[in-house]
Every structure is written in structure tokens, then in C-alpha cells.
N, C-alpha and C positions, 0 to 999 in steps of 0.2 A: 504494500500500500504506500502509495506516495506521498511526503509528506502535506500537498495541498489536500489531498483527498482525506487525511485524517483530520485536517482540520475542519473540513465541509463537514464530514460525518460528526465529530464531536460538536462544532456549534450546533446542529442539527438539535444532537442528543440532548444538549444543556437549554436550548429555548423551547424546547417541545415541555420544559419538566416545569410547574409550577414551583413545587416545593426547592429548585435551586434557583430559581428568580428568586426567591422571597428571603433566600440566606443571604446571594451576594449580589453587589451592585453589578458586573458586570453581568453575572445572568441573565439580573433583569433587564440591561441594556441588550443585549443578547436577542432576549425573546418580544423587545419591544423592536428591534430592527425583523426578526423575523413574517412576528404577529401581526402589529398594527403598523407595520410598513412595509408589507410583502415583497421583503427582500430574498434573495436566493444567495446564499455564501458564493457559492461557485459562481456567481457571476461573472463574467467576464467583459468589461468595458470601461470605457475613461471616464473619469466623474462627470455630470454633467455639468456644464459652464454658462455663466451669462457674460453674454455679449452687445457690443451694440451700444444703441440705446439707450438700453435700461442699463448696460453696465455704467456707464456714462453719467444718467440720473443717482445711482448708489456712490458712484466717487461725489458729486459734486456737493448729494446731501451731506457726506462725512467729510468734507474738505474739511471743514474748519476744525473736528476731532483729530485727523489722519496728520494736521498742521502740527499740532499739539504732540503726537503721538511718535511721531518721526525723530525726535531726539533721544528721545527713550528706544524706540526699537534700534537707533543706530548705536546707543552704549551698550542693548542686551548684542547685537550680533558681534562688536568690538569682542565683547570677551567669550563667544562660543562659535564665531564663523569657522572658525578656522580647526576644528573638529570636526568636522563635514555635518554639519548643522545648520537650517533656515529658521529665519524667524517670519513669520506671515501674522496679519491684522485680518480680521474678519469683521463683517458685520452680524449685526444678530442672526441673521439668515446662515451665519456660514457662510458665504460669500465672501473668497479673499480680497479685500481694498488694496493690501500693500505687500510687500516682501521685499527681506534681503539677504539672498543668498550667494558665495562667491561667483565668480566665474568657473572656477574649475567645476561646479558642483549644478551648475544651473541644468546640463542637461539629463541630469540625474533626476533632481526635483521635474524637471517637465514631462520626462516619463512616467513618472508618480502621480501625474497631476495635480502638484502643489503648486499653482502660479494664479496671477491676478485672473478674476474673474470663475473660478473650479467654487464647487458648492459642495461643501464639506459636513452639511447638513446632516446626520443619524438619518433622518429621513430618506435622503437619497445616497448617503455612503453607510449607512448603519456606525456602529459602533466606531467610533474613531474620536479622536484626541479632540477636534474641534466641535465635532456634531453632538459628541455626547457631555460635553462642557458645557453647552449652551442649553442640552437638552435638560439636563439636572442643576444647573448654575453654581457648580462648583469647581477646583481645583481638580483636572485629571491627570493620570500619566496611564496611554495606552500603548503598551511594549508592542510589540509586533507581532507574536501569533494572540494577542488579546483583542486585536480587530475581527470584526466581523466577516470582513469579505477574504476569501485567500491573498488574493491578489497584491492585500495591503499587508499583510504579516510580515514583511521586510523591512518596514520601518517601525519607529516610537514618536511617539507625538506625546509631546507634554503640552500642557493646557491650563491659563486663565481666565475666568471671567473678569470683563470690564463692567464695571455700573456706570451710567449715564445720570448728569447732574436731578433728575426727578428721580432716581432709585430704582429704575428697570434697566433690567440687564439691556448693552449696547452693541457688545462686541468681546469676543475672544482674541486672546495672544496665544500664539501659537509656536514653539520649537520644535520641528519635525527632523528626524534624521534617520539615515536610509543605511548609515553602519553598519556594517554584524557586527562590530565589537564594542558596542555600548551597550552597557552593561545597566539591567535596570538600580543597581546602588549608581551610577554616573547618571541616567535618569534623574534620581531620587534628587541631589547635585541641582541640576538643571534648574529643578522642578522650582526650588527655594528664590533660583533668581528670576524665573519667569512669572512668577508672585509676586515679589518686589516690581519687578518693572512694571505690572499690571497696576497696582497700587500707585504708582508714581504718574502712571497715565492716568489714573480714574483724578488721583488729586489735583492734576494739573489741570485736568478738563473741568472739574468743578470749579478751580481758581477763574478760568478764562469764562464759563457762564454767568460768573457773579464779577466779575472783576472792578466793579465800581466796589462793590459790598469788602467792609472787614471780614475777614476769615478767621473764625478761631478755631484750634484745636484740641475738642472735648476726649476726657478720658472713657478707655473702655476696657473691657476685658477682654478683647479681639486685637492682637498684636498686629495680625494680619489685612486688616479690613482700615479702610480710611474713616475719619469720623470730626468729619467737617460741618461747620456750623457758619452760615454767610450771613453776615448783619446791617444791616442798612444804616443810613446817617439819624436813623429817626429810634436806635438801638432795637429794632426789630428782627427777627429772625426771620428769612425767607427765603433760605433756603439752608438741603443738609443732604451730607452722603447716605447712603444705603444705609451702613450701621451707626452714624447719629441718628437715623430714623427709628433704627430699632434700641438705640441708647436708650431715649427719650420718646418715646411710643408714640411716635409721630403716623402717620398715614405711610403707608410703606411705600409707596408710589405717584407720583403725581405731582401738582405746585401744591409746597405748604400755604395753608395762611395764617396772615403773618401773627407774631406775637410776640410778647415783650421779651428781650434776651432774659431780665430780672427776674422775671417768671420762671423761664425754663433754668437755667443756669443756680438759684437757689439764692438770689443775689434780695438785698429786701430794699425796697422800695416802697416805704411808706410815704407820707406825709410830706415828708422833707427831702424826697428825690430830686423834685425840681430848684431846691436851693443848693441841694448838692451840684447838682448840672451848673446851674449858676456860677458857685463861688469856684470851680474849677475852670470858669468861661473868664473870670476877674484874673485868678491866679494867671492863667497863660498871658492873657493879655497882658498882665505887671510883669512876666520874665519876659516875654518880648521886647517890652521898650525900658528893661534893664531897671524897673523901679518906677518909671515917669509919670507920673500920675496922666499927666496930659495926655501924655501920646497912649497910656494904655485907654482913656475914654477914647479915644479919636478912633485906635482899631474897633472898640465895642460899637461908633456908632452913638454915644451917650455924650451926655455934657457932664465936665471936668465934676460941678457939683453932684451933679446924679451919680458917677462912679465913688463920690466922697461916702456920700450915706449908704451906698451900695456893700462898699466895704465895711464899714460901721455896723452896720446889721451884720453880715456875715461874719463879723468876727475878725476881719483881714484889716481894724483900722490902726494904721502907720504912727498915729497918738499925735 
């Protein structure tokens, strides 16, 4: 028996079985490529690809992400090209937007069909690094007889999801490599930076949607996940990453609306908020003009006297 044919018969075996869907994830990914997406292991054919048009419409919606996203894929490829290792951008669909694979190795990947525009979909390649990443929205690594289709069992695809600044998955990162000699502890390796890098995208993408808004950086119990909080000039909160959303049991998806940071953050704001806001609006203005009484009224807007009693109430008077 050939080694492709034992692996047709075995995926076979393991997605026909309920009870080893229900033990392991990849089972279940297994028999949900078979099941509800009438796939055949032994198939035989190139992924299928969007072209065109419409591939044309999917870059131009993710420009402004793909912008963002391209300094980070070009520091993840810097430290693993050269391993014979790609790094590919997907959108939610599976659909490659981007990639950077050497020269020596490109005609490797295009036999594979890892290149702009191949739809890496569970749906239409079943089990594999990118499809089944998106399919479950978690961190994958699928070694190479852990694909579905024979045909892909020569390579390993490691896998992150990206979250998108409303908190629905956007897009996966992708390390794909076609070696026999990576080893899934080298995987394993991989795996920790193409997590970071994902997180460095998702943060950056969220900085450049809110980019008028302060950004703060709230604590979690997720090392892993970003957990950003964008606050407007009005101390509003309106917008948050995936897991600030689940920090703070926000709506898991979609535009927040808005609310007071002081609220959420544990900050008290009784009564005397707005004189706090205040007397912190006097203070800047007196270190700007080095003490001047004048010129700190002149920046406020206020006359020289009104800033006098201003301070005198607040506690800030000079005697």
C-alpha cells in the first residue's frame, strides 16, 4: 500500500467515526472536511483560485490592512525565509492577499498552490493550516500527513488568526513549508513567532482605525491576545480588541458604544471630576508659560483675573 493511499484510507477511517471527532480537534476537522464539505482525500487538483476582478476588489478592500501588515510579514520572513519557509496573508475567506517567499523556493510554493489569489479555505482544501485556522479561530500547526487531502501531506502550515478593529476574525498569517526535514518541535519554534507577529498586526491595525483616539493598554490574563482600549478627546471609550472585549464584557463584535473610560477602567469620578479636569487644564497651562500668570490665561482663553480666582478655588493660589 502506498503511502498516499494509506493516508486516503485512514482519513476515511477517522471522519466516518463520531466518537474520534468528539476526542480530537483534528478528527473533527477531518470529518467536517469530509461530511459537510464533500470532500474526497484523494483528490486530485490545484486549489481553486480567485482571479480577476474580484481578486482585484479583495486587495483593494485590505489595502489599507495589507499596508499595515507588510512590515511585520517582512520581519516574520527576515528570520525564517531562509529555511525554505513562506509566509502568506489571507483574508477571512482564505484567500491569499500577500506573500513572501524567496526566489529559490517560489517554484516550489506555486506547485503547492500557495500564491496570491489560491483559496485555502477547509471548505474547499479541507483540513489545512489556513482553512482550518479560520475555521475554529484559533492558533494551528498542520504537519503534513495531518492534512486532509494527500496531495498536501508534504508540507506544514502553521497558523494565526488576525482580529479586525470590531472583534471579528479578518484574516490569517500563515508559515507554510514544503521541507521533509522540519520537524514538528521546529514547527512548535515557528509556531510562537507567527503568534507574535499576528498580534503585532492585529495591534497595529487597531492603532491605524482609531488613530486620532488615545490607546491604552489594559491588563489580562491572555499573554497572547492584544487588549487595547481607544479613547477619544471626550475620555470615552470607543473602541477595543477582541480580548479587551472579552476583559471587560463588552459586545464581542461590532462598534462599541461609547462610554466613560472612568467607568470601565475602575477610575471614580464623582462630583468633583470636572474640577479635577479643570485644575489639571490650569496646571498645564502654568508649566507652559513657565509660571506666567498672563500668558497661562491667554493659552486658557480667560482673562488674567478669571484665571486668579480660578486658581484660588482650586487650590493652585501663588499667595
Amino acid at each position: 500500500m502506498t503511502p498516499s493511499v494509506a493516508h486516503i484510507e485512514k482519513v476515511l477511517e477517522v471522519a466516518n467515526s463520531p466518537s474520534a471527532a468528539a476526542r480530537s480537534r483534528l478528527a473533527a476537522s477531518w470529518r467536517r472536511s469530509a461530511e459537510k464539505h464533500g470532500l474526497d482525500p484523494g483528490e486530485h487538483r490545484s486549489p481553486k483560485r480567485v482571479e480577476g476582478t474580484h481578486l482585484r476588489e479583495r486587495l483593494d478592500a485590505f489595502e489599507k490592512f495589507m499596508t499595515v501588515a507588510a512590515p511585520r510579514m517582512d520581519c516574520l520572513f527576515s528570520l525564517i525565509g531562509q529555511s525554505g519557509c513562506a509566509v502568506l496573508l489571507t483574508d477571512d475567506d482564505g484567500v491569499v492577499l500577500d506573500q513572501r517567499i524567496s526566489e529559490a523556493d517560489t517554484a516550489v510554493f506555486q506547485e503547492w498552490g500557495l500564491s496570491i489569489g489560491a483559496d485555502w479555505s477547509e471548505q474547499n482544501e479541507g483540513t489545512n493550516g489556513i482553512g482550518t485556522c479560520l475555521a475554529e479561530q484559533r492558533r494551528v500547526i498542520i504537519h503534513r500527513d495531518e492534512h486532509f487531502f494527500a496531495r498536501n501531506t508534504a508540507m506544514s502550515c502553521i497558523d494565526a488568526p488576525i482580529y479586525g478593529a470590531d472583534g471579528r476574525i479578518m484574516a490569517a498569517l500563515d508559515v507554510s513549508s514544503a521541507r521533509a526535514d522540519h520537524t514538528e518541535a521546529f514547527n512548535r519554534l515557528i509556531g510562537a513567532q507567527v503568534a507574535q507577529t499576528a498580534r503585532a498586526i492585529e495591534e497595529a491595525n487597531f492603532r491605524a482605525a482609531f488613530d486620532k483616539a488615545r490607546i491604552v493598554v489594559a491588563e489580562s490574563d491572555n499573554a497572547e491576545a492584544s487588549t487595547l482600549l481607544a479613547i477619544d478627546e471626550h475620555d470615552l471609550i470607543i473602541g477595543a480588541t477582541r480580548e479587551a472585549r472579552r476583559v471587560f464584557r463588552f459586545a464581542p463584535v461590532g462598534d462599541l458604544a461609547p462610554r466613560p473610560a472612568n467607568d470601565v477602567l475602575g477610575r471614580r469620578d464623582g462630583p468633583t471630576g470636572f474640577e479635577k479636569a479643570e485644575r489639571a487644564a490650569v496646571i498645564r497651562a502654568l508649566t507652559r508659560s513657565g509660571g506666567n500668570v498672563s500668558e497661562a490665561a491667554r493659552h486658557l482663553g480667560i482673562g488674567r483675573a478669571t484665571l486668579y480666582r480660578r486658581m484660588k478655588r482650586l487650590g493652585l493660589d501663588q499667595g
